[in-house]
N, CA and C atoms as a LAMMPS dump frame, in Angstrom:
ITEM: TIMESTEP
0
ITEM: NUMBER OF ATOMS
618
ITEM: BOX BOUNDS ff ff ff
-5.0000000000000000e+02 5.0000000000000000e+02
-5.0000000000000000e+02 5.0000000000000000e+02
-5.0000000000000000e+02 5.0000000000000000e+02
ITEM: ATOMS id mol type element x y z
1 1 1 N 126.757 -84.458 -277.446
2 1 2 C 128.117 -83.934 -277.522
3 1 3 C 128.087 -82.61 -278.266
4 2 1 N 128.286 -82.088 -278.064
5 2 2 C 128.78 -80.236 -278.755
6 2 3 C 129.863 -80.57 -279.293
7 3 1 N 129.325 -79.858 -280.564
8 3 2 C 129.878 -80.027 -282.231
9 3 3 C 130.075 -79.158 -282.697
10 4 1 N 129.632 -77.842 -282.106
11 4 2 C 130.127 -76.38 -282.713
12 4 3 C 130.513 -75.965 -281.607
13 5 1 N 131.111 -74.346 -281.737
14 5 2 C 130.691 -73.558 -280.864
15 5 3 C 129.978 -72.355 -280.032
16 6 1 N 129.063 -72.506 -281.443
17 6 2 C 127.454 -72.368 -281.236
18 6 3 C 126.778 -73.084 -280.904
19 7 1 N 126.856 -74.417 -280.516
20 7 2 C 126.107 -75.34 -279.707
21 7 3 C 125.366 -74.991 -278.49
22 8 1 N 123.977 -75.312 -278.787
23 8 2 C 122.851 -75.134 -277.335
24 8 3 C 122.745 -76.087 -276.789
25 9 1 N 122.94 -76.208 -275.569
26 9 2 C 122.354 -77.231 -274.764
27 9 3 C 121.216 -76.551 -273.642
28 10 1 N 119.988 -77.202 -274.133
29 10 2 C 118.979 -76.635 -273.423
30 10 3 C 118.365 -77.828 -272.212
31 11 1 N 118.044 -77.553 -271.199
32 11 2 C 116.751 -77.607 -270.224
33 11 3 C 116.321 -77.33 -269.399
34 12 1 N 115.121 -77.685 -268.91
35 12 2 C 114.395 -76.488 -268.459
36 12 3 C 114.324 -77.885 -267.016
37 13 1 N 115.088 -76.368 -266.289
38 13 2 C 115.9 -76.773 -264.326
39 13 3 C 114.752 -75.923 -263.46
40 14 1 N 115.165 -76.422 -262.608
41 14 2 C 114.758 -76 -260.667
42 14 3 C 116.066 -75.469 -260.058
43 15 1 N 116.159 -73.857 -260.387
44 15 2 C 117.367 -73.604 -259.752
45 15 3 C 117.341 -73.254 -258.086
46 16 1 N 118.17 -73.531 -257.631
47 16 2 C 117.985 -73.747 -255.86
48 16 3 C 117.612 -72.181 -255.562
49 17 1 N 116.831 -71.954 -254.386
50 17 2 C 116.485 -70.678 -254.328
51 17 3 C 117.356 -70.088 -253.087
52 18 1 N 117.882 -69.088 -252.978
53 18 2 C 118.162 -68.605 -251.835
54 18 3 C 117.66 -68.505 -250.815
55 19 1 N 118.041 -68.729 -249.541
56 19 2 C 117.34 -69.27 -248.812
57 19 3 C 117.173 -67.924 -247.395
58 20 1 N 116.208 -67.796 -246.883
59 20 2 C 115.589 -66.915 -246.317
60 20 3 C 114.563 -66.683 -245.361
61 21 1 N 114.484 -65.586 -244.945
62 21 2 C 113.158 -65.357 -243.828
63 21 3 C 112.079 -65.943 -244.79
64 22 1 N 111.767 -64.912 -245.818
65 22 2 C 110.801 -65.201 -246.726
66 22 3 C 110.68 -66.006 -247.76
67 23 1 N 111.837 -67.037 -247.425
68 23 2 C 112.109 -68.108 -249.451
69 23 3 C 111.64 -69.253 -248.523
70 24 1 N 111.762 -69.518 -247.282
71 24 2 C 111.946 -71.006 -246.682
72 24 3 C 110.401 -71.971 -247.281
73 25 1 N 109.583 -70.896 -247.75
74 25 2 C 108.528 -71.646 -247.573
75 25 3 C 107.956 -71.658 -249.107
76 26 1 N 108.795 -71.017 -250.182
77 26 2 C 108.622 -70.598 -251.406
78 26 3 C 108.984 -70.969 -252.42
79 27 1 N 108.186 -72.368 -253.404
80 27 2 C 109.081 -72.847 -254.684
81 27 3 C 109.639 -71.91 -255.517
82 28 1 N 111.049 -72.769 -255.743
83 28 2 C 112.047 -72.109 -256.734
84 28 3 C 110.855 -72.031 -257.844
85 29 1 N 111.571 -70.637 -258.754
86 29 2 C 110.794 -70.153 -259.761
87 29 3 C 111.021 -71.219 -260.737
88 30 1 N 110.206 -71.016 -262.313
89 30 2 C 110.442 -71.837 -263.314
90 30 3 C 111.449 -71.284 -263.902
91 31 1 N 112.714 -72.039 -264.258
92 31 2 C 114.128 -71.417 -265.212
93 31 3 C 114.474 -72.189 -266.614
94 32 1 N 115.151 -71.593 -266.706
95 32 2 C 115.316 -72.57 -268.268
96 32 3 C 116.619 -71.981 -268.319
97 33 1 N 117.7 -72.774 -268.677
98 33 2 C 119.072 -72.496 -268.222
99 33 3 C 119.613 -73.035 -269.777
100 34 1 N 119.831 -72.123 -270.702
101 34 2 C 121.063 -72.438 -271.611
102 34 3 C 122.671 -72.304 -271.821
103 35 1 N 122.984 -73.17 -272.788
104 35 2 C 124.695 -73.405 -272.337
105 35 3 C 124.921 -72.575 -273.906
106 36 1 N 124.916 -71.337 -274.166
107 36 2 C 124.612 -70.804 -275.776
108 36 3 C 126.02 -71.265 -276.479
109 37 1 N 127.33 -70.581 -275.77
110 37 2 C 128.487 -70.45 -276.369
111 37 3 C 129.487 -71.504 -275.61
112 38 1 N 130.104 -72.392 -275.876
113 38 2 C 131.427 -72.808 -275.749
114 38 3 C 132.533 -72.749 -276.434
115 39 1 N 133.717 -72.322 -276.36
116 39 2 C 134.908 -72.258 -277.776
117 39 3 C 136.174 -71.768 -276.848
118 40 1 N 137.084 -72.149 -277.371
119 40 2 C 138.429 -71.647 -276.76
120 40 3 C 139.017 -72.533 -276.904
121 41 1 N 140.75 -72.383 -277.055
122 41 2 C 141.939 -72.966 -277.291
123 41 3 C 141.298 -74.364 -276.745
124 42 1 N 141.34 -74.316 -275.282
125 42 2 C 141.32 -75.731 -274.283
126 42 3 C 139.919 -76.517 -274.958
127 43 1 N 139.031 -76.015 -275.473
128 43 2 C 137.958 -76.789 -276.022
129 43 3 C 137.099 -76.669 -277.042
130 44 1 N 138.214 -76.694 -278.187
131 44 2 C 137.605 -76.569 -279.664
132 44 3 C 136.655 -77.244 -279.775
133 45 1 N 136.294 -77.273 -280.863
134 45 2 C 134.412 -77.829 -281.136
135 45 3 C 134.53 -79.366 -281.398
136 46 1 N 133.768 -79.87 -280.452
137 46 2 C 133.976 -81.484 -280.488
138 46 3 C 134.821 -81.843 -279.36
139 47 1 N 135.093 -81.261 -278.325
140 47 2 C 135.969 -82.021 -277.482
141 47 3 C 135.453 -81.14 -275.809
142 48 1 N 134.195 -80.575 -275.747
143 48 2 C 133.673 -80.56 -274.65
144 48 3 C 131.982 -81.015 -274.671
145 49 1 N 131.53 -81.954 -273.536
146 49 2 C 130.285 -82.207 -273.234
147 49 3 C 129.638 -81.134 -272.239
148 50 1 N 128.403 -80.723 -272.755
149 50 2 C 127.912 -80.036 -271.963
150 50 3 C 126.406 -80.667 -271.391
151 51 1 N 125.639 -80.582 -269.961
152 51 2 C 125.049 -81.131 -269.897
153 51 3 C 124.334 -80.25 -268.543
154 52 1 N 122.817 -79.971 -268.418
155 52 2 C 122.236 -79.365 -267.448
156 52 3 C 121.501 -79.842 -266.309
157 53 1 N 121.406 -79.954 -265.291
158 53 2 C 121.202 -80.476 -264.481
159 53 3 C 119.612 -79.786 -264.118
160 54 1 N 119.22 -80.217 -263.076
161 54 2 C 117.982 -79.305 -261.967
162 54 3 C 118.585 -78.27 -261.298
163 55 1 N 119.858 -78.279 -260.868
164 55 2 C 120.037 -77.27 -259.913
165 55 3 C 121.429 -76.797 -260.59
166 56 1 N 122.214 -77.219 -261.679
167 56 2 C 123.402 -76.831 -262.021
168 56 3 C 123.262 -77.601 -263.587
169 57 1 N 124.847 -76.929 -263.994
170 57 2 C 125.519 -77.376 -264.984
171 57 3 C 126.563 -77.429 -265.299
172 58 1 N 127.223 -78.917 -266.091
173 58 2 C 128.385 -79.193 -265.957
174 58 3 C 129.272 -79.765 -267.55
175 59 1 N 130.47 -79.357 -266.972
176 59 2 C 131.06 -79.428 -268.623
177 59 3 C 132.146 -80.306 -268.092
178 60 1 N 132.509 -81.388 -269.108
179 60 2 C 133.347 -82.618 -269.496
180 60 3 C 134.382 -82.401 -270.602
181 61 1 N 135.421 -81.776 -270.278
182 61 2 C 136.792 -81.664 -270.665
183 61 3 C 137.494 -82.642 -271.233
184 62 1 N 137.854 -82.915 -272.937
185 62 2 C 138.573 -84.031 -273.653
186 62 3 C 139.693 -83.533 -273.67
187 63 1 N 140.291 -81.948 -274.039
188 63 2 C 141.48 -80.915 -274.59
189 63 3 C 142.038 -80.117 -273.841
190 64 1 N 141.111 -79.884 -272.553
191 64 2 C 141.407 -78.688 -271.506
192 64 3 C 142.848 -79.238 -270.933
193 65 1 N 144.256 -78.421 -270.932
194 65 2 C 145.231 -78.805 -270.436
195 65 3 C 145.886 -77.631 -270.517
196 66 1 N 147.306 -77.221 -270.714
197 66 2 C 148.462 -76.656 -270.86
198 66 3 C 149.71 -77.03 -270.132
199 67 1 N 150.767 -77.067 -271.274
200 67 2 C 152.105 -77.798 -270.376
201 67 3 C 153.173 -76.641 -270.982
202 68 1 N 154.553 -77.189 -270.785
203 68 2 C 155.377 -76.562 -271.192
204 68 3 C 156.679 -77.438 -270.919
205 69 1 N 157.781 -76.723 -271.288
206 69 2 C 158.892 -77.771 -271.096
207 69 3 C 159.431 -78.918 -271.892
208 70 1 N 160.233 -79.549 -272.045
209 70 2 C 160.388 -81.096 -273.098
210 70 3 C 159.794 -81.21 -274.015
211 71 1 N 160.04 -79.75 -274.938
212 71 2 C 159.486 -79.539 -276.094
213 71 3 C 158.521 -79.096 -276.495
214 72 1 N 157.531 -78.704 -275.262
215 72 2 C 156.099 -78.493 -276.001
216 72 3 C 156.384 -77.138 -276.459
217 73 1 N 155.333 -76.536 -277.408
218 73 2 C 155.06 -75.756 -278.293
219 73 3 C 154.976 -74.598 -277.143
220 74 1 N 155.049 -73.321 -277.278
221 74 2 C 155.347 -72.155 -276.324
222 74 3 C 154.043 -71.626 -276.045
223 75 1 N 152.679 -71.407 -277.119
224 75 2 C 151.312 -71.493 -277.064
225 75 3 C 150.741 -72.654 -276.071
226 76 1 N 151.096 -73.597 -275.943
227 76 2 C 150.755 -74.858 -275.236
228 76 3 C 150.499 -74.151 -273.604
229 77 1 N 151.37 -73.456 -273.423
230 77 2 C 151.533 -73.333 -271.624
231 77 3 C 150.542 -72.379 -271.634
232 78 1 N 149.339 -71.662 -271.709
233 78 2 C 148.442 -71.217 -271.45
234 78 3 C 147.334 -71.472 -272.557
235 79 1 N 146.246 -71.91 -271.986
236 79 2 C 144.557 -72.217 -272.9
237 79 3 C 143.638 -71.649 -272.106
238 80 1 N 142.431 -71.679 -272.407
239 80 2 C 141.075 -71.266 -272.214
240 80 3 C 140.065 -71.884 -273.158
241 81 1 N 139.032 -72.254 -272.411
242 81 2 C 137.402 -72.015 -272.338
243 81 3 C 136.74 -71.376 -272.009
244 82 1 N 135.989 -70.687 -272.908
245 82 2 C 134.989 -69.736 -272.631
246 82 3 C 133.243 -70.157 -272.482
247 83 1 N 132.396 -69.987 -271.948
248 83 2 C 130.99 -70.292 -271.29
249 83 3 C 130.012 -68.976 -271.566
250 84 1 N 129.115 -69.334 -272.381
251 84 2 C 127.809 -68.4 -272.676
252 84 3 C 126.512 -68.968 -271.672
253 85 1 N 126.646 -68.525 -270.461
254 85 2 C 124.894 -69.39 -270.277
255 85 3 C 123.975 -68.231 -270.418
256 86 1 N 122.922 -68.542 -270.643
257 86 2 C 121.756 -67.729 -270.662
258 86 3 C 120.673 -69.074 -269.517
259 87 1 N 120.445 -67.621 -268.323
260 87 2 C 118.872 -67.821 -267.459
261 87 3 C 118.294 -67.189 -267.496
262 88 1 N 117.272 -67.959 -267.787
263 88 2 C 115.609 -66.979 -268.084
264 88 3 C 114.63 -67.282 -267.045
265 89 1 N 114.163 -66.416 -266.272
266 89 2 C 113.44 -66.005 -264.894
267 89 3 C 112.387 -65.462 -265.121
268 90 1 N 111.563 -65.704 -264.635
269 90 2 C 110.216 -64.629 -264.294
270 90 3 C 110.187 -63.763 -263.771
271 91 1 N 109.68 -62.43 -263.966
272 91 2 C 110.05 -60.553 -263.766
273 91 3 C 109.884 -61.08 -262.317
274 92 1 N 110.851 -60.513 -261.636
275 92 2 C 110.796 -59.915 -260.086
276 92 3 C 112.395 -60.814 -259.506
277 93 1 N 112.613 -61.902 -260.6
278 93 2 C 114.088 -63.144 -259.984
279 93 3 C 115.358 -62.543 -260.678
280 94 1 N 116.132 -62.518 -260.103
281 94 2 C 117.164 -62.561 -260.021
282 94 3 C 117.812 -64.006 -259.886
283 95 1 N 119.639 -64.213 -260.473
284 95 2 C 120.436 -65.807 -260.018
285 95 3 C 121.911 -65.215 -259.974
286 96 1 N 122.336 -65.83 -259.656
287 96 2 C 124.013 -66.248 -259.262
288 96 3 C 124.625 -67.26 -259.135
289 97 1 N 125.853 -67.188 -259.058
290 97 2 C 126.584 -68.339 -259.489
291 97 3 C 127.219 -68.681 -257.711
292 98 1 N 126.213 -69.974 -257.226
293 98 2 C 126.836 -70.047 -255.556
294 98 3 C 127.675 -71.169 -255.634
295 99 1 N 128.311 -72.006 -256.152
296 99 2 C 128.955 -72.86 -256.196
297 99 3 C 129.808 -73.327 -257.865
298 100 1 N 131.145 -73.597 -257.482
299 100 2 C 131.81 -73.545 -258.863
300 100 3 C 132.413 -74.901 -258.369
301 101 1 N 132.865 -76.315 -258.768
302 101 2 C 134.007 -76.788 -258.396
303 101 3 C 135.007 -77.534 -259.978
304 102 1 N 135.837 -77.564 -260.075
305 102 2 C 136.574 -77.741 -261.082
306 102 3 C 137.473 -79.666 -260.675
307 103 1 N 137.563 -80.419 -261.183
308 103 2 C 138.868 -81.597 -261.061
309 103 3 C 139.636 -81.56 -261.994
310 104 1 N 141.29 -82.259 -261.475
311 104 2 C 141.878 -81.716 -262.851
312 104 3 C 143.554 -82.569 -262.35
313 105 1 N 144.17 -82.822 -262.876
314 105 2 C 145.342 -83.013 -262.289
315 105 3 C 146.491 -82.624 -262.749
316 106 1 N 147.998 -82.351 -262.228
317 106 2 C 148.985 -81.646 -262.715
318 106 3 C 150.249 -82.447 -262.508
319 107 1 N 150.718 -82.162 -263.166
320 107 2 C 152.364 -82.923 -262.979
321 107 3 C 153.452 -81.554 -263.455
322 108 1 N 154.226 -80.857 -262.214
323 108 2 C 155.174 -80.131 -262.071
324 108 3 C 156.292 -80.46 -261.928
325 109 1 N 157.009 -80.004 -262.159
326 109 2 C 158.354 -80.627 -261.865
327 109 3 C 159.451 -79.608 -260.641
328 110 1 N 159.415 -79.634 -260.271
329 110 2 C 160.45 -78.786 -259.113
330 110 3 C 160.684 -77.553 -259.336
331 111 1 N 160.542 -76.423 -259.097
332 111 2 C 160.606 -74.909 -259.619
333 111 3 C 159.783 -74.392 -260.455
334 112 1 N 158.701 -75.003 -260.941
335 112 2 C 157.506 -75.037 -262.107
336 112 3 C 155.854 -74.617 -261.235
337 113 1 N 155.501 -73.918 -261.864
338 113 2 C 154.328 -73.387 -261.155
339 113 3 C 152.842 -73.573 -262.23
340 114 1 N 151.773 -73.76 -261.781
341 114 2 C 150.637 -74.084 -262.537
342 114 3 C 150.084 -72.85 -261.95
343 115 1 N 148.266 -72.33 -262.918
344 115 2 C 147.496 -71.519 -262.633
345 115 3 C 146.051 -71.648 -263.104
346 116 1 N 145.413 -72.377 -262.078
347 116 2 C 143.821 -72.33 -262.229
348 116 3 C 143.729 -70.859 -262.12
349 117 1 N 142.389 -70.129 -263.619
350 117 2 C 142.316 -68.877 -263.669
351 117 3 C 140.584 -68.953 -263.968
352 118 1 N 139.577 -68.059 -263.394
353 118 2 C 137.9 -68.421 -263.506
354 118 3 C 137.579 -66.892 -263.854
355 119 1 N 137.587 -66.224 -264.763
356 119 2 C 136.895 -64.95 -264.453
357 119 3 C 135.064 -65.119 -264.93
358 120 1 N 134.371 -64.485 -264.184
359 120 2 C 132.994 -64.41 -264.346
360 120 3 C 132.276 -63.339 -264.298
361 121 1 N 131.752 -62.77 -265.343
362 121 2 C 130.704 -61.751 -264.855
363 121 3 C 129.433 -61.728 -266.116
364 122 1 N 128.513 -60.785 -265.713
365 122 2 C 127.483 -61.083 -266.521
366 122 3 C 127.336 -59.726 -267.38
367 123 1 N 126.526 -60.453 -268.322
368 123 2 C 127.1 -59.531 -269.924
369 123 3 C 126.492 -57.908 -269.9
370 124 1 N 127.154 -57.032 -270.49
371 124 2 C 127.142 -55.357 -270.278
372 124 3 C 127.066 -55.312 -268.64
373 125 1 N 127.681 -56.02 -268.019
374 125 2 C 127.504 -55.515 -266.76
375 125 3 C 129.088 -55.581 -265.644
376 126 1 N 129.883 -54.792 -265.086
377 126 2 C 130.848 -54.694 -264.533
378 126 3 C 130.42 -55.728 -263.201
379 127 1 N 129.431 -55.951 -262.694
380 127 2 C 129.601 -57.316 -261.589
381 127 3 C 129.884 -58.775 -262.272
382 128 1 N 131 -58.841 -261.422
383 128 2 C 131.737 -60.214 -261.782
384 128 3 C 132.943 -60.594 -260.729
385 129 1 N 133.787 -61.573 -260.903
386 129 2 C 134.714 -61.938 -260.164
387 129 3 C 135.549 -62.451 -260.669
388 130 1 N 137.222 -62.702 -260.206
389 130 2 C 138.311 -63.333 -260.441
390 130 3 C 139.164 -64.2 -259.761
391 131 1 N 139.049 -65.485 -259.769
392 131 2 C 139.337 -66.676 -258.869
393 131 3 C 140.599 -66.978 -259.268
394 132 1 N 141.413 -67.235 -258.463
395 132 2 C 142.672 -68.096 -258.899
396 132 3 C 143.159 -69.174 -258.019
397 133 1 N 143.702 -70.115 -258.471
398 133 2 C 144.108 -71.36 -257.868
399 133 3 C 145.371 -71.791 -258.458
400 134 1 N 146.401 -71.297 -257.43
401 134 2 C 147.85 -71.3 -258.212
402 134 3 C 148.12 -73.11 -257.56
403 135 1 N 149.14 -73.49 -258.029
404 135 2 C 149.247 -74.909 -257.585
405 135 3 C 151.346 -74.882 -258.001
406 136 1 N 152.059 -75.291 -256.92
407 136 2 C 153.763 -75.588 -257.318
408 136 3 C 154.209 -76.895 -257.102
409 137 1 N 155.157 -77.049 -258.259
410 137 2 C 156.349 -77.689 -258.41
411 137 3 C 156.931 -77.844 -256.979
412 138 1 N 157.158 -79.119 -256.541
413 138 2 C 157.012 -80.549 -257.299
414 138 3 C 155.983 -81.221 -256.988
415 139 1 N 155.191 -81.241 -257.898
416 139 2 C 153.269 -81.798 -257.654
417 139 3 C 153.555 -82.71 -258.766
418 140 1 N 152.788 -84.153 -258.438
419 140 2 C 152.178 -84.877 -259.515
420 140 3 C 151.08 -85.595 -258.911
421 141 1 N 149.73 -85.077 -259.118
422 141 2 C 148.696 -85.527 -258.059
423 141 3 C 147.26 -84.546 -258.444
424 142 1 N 146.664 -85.094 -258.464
425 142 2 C 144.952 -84.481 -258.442
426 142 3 C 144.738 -83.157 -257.592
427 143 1 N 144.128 -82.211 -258.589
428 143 2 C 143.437 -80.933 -257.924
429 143 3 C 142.284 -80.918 -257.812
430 144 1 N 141.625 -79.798 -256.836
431 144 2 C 140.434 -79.496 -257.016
432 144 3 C 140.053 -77.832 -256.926
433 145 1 N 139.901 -77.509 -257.578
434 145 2 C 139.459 -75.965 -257.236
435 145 3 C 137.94 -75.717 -256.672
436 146 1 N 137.671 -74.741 -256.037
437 146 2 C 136.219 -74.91 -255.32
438 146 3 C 135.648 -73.516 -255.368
439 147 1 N 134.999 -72.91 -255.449
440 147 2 C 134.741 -71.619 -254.769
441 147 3 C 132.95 -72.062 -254.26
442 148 1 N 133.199 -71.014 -253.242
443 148 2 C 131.778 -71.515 -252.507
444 148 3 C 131.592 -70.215 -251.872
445 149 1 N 131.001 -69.08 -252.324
446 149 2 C 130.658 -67.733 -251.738
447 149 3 C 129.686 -68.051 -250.802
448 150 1 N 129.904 -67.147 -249.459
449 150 2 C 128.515 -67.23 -248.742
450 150 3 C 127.049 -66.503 -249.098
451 151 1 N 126.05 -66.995 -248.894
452 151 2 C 125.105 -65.928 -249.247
453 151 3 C 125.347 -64.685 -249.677
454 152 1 N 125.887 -63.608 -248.827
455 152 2 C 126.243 -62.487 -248.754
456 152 3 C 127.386 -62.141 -249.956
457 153 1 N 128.223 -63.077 -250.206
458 153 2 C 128.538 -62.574 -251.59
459 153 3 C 128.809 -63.413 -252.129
460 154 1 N 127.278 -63.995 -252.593
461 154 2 C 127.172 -64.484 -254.376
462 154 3 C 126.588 -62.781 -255.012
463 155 1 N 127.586 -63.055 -256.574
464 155 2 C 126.859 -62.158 -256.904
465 155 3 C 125.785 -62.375 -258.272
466 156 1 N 124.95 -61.196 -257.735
467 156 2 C 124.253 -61.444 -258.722
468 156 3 C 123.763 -60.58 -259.959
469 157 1 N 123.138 -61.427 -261.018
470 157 2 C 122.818 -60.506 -262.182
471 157 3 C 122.157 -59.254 -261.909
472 158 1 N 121.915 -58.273 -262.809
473 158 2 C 121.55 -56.689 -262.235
474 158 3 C 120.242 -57.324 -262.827
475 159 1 N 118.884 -56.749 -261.439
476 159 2 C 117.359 -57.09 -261.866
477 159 3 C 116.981 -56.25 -263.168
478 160 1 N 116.019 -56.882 -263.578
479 160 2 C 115.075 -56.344 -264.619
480 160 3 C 115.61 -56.663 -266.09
481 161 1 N 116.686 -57.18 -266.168
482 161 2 C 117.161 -57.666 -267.732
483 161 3 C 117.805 -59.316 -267.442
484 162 1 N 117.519 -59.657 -268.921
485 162 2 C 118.321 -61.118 -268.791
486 162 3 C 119.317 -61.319 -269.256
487 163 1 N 120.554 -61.46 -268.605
488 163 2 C 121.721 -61.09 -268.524
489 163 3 C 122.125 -62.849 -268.797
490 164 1 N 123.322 -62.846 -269.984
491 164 2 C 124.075 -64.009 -270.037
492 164 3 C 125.432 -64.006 -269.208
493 165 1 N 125.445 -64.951 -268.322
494 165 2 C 126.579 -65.027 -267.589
495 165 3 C 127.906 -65.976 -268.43
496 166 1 N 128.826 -64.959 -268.117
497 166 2 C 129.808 -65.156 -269.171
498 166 3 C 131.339 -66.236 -268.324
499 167 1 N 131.983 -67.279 -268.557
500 167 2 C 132.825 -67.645 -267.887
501 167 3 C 133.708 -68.252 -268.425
502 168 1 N 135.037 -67.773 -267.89
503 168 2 C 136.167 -67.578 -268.959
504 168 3 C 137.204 -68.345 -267.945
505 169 1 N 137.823 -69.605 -268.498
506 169 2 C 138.397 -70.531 -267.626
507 169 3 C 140.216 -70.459 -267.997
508 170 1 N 140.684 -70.846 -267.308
509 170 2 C 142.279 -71.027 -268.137
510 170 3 C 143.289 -71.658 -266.87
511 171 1 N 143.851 -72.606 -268.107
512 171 2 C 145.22 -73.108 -267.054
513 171 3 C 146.382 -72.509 -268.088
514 172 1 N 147.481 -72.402 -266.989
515 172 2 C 148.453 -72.221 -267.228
516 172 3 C 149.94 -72.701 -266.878
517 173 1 N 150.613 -72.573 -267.405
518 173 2 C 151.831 -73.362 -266.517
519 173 3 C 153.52 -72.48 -267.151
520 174 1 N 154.567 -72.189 -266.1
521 174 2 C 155.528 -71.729 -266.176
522 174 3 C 156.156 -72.63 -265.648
523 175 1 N 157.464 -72.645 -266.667
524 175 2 C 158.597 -73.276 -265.769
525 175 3 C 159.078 -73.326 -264.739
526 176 1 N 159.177 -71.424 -264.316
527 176 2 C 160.131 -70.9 -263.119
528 176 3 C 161.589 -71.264 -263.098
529 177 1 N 161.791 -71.785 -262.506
530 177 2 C 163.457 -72.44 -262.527
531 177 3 C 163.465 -73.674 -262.645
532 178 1 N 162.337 -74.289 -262.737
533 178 2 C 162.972 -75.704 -263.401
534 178 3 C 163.469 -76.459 -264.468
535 179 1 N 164.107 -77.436 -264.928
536 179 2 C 164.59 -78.032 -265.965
537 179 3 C 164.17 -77.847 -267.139
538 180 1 N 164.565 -77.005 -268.111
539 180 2 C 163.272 -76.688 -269.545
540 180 3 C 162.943 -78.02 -270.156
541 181 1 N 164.174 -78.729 -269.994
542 181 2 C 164.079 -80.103 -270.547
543 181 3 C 162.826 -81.271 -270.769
544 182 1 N 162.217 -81.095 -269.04
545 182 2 C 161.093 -81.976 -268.198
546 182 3 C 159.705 -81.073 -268.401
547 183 1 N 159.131 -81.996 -268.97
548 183 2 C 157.756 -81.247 -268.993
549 183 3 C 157.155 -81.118 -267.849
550 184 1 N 156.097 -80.111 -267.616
551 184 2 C 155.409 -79.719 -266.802
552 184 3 C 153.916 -79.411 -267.217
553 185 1 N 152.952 -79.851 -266.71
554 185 2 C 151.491 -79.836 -267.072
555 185 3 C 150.603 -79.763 -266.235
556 186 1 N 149.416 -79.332 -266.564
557 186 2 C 148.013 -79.089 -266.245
558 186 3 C 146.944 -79.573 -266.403
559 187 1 N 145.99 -80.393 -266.465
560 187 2 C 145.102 -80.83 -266.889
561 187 3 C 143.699 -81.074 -266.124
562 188 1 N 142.073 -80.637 -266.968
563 188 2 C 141.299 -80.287 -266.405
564 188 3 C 140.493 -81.986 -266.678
565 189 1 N 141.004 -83.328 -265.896
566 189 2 C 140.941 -84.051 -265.785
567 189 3 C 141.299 -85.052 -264.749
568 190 1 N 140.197 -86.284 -264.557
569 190 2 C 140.716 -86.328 -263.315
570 190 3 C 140.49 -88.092 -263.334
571 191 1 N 141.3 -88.827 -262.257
572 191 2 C 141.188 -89.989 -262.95
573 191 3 C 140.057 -90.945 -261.814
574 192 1 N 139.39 -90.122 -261.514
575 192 2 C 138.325 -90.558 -260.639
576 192 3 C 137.19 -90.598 -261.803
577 193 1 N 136.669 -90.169 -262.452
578 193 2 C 136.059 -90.153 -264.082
579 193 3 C 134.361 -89.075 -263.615
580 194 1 N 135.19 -88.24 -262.546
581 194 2 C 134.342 -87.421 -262.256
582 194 3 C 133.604 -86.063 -263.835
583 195 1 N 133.073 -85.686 -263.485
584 195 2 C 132.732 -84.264 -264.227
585 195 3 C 134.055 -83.075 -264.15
586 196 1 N 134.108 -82.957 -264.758
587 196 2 C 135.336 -82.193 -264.583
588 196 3 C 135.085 -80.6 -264.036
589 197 1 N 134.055 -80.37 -264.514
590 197 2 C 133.96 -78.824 -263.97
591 197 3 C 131.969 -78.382 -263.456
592 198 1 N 131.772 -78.328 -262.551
593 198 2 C 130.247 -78.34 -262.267
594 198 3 C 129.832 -76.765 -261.459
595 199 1 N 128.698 -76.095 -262.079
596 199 2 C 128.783 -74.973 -261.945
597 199 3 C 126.91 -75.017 -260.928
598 200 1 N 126.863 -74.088 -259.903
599 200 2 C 125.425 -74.298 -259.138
600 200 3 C 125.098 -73.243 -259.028
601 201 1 N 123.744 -72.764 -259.742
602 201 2 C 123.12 -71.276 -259.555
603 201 3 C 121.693 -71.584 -258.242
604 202 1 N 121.921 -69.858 -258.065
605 202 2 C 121.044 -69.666 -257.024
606 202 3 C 119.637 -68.871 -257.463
607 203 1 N 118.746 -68.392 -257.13
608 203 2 C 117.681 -67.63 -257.605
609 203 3 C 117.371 -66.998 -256.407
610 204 1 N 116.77 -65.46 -256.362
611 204 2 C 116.17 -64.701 -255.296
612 204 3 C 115.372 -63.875 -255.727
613 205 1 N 114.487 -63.194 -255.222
614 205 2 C 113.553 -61.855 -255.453
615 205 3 C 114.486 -60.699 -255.545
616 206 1 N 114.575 -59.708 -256.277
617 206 2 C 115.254 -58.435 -256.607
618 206 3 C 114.548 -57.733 -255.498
């Protein structure tokens, strides 16, 4: 369990390789995939699991939410988690982030709008991306957010340095016109007792 938010979670994965004229026949390189930084509103220290897989890694949400409405606190309707990974490659690899999927469920109330928010990019470096997954009132029912780039655009870290990929999560939720009275919420939980958020890197030759 991660207890700070300097917490490492280390091991050493088989990240899937991109696949190709020239990869089809070529073991994935050796990686070693750390989880350096976790911290943010949605998952103060002690209330996210982090855990690494062979081909991915995935984080387990106790706090991740935001509501608003029937009193909650006005800070409440928008949070974040933030993500430090560090991959370490052998000179000539390059990785990217080819698969993201998130579970989570929401309860809106009629005129009330939610906002899955993912920004990603990798550190001193302007390549990155911005995902959103808006979700409306009147919802009370399980989400899933997904992103699944094709080959052609995953992106990836700039070759020749080892770049920590940085990922910055957030729900949000507005009333809009509905009842201020009735709460309205977000939550990065799901009652299937899945993983809540699972992230899949790729590897290629620069």
């Amino acid at each position: 369990m991660l207890t700070t938010a300097a917490a490492t979670l280390l091991a050493l994965s088989t990240v899937v390789p991109a696949t190709g004229a020239d990869d089809l026949d070529e073991p994935a390189p050796p990686t070693r995939v750390e989880v350096v930084t976790v911290n943010g509103s949605g998952c103060p220290a002690g209330t996210a699991n982090v855990s690494t897989g062979t081909t991915s890694f995935e984080v387990d949400y106790r706090a991740f939410y935001a509501q608003a409405g029937g009193g909650a606190d006005a800070v409440d309707s928008r949070r974040n988690c933030q993500l430090g990974v560090r991959v370490s490659l052998p000179p000539g690899y390059t990785y990217g982030l080819s698969r993201m999927t998130y579970d989570g469920f929401t309860h809106l109330e009629a005129g009330a709008r939610a906002l899955h928010r993912v920004d990603f990019h990798f550190q001193g470096s302007s390549s990155g991306k911005t995902l959103e997954f808006p979700y409306s009132g009147p919802m009370n029912d399980e989400w899933r957010s997904t992103y699944r780039p094709t080959p052609g655009e995953v992106v990836y870290s700039p070759c020749g340095d080892d770049r920590n990929l940085n990922i910055n999560a957030e729900l949000r939720v507005d009333l809009g016109t509905s009842d201020r009275a009735k709460r309205s919420l977000i939550l990065a939980e799901s009652s299937r007792g899945t993983v809540r958020a699972k992230y899949d890197l790729v590897t290629k030759r620069c």
